[in-house]
MITI-730292 format. One line per 2 residues: number of its first residue (from 1); their letters; for each residue x, y, z of C-alpha. Coordinates in steps of 0.25 Angstrom, whole numbers. Last residue first. Layout:
<nodes>
NUM) A) X/Y/Z ~ ...
</nodes>
This chain:
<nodes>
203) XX) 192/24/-298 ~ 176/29/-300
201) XX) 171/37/-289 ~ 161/30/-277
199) XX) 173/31/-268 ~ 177/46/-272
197) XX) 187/50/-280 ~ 194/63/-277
195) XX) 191/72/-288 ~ 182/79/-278
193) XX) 194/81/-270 ~ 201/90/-279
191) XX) 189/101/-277 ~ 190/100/-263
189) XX) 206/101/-263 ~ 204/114/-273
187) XX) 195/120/-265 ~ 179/121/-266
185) XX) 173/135/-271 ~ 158/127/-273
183) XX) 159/131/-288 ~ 171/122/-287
181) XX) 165/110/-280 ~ 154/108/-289
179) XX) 163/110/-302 ~ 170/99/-293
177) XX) 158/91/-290 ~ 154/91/-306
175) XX) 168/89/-308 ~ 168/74/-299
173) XX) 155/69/-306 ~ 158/70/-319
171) XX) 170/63/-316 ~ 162/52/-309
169) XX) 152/51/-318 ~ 162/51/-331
167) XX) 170/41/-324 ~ 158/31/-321
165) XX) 154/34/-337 ~ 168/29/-340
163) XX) 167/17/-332 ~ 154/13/-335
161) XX) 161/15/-350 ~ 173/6/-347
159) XX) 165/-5/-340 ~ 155/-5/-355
157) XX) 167/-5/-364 ~ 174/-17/-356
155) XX) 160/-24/-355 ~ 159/-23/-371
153) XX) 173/-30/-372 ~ 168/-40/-365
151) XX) 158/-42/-372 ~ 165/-40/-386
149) XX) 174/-51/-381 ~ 164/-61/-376
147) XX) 156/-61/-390 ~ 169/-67/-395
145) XX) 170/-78/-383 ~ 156/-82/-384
143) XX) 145/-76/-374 ~ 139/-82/-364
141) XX) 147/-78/-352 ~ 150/-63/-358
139) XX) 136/-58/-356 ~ 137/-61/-342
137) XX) 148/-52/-339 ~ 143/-42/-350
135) XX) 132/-40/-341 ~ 138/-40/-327
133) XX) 148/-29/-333 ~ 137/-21/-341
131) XX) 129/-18/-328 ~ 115/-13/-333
129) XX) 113/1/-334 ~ 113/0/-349
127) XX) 111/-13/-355 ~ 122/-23/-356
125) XX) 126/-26/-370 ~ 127/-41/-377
123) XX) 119/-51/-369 ~ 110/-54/-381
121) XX) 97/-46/-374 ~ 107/-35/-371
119) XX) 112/-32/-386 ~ 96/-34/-389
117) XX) 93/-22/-379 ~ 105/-14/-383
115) XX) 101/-16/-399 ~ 85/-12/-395
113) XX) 90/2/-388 ~ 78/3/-383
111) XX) 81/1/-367 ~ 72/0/-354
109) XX) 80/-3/-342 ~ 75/4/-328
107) XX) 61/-4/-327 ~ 69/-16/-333
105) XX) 73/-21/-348 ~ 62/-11/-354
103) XX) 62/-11/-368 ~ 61/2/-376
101) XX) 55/8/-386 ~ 63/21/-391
99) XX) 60/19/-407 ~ 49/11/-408
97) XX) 49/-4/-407 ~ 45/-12/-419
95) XX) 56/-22/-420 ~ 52/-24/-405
93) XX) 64/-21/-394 ~ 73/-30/-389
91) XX) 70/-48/-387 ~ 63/-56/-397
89) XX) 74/-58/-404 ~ 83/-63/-393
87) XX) 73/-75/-391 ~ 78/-79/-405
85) XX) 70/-82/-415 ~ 61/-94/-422
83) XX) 47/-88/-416 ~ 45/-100/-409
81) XX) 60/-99/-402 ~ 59/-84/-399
79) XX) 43/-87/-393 ~ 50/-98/-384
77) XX) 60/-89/-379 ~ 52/-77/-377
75) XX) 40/-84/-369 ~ 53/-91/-360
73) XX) 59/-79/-357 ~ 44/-73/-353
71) XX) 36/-63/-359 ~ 28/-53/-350
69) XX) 12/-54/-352 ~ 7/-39/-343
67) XX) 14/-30/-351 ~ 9/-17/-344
65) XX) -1/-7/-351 ~ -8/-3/-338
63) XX) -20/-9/-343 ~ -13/-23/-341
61) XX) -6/-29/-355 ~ -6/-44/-360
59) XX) 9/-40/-365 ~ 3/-38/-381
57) XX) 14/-48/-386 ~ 14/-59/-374
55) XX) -1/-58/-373 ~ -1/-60/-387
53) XX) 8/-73/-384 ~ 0/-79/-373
51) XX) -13/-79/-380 ~ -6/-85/-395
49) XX) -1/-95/-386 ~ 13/-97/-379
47) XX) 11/-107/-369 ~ 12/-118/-379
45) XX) 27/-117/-381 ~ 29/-131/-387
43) XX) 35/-124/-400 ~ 21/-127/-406
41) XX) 16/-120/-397 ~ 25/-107/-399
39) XX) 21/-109/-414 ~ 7/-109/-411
37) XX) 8/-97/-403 ~ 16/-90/-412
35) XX) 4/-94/-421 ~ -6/-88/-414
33) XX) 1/-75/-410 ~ 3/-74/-426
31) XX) 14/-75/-435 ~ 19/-70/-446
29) XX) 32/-73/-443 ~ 36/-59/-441
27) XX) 23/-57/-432 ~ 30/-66/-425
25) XX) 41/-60/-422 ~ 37/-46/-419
23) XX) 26/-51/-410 ~ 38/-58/-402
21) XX) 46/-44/-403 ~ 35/-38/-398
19) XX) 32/-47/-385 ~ 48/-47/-385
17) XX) 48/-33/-383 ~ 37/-31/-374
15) XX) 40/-41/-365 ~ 55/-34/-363
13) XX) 46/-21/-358 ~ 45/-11/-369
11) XX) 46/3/-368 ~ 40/15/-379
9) XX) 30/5/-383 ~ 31/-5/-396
7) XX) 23/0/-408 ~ 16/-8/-416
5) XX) 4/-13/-409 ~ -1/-27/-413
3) XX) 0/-35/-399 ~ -4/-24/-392
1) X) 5/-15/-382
</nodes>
């Protein structure tokens, strides 16, 4: 990716995003690497030259392709506060992200639903796959009182549809190995006992 290509790929790592975003937000001020640069020294942050910050927006790429120039917490803080915004803008998909682009969270988590991603930038929904109970747990720590309840209340939602789609599983399951069990020519005790809950079986 160059630092003047218009078009985001199909996946994102998080670098990508905020490299993005940053070039998004400066180009909205009009400015140039060079005088974000000079900004970010006159903001006591002197590592942040013109060099360093294109090869923060173009990655510094191998041959392979591969970001090679990842941003740091401390990179996107310091560029939020000089370019007057919150670090939290500078986070979730690019303005100019196609349609399907994706950021990847992990190797296994890659996500474009850009409201899902900012929802769990601010602590406010879980990400699919991840444990919604250790999340909204935390979350609800350091949140006011009223933001609480609507936590709290999102847990709730969240524990019951696990719990739903546990059943649904385990149900499904069950009449799959009767429908087995009749075609097999099983007895009425054999099939009876499949309904049996076994130990790995939702209670």
């Amino acid at each position: 990716m160059s630092s003047g290509s218009g078009k985001a790929p199909s996946t994102l790592s998080v670098s990508d995003a905020v490299a993005m975003r940053v070039r998004e937000a400066r180009a909205r001020r009009g400015w140039t690497t060079k005088q974000t640069a000079e900004a970010c020294a006159a903001a006591g942050v002197k590592t942040l030259t013109a060099a360093t910050l294109a090869n923060i927006e173009t990655g510094r790429r191998g041959p392979d392709g591969a970001r090679r120039r990842e941003i740091s917490v401390d990179e996107l803080a310091a560029l939020a506060a000089v370019l007057d915004l919150s670090p939290m803008h500078l986070l979730g998909l690019p303005d100019n992200a196609e349609p399907g682009t994706k950021i990847r969270i992990t190797p296994g988590l890659a996500f474009d639903d850009g409201a899902l991603l900012l929802d769990w930038f601010r602590g406010q929904r879980p990400l699919p796959g991840t444990d919604a109970r250790q999340f909204y747990s935390a979350a609800l720590q350091r949140m006011p009182a009223e933001d609480g309840q609507k936590a709290i209340a999102d847990l709730t939602r969240s524990v019951l549809e696990e719990r739903a789609a546990q059943l649904a599983a385990s149900v499904n399951s069950t009449m799959a190995r009767v429908q087995e069990a009749i075609r097999a020519g099983a007895t009425e005790e054999e099939i009876a006992a499949l309904f049996q809950p076994g130990p790995a079986d939702p209670k």
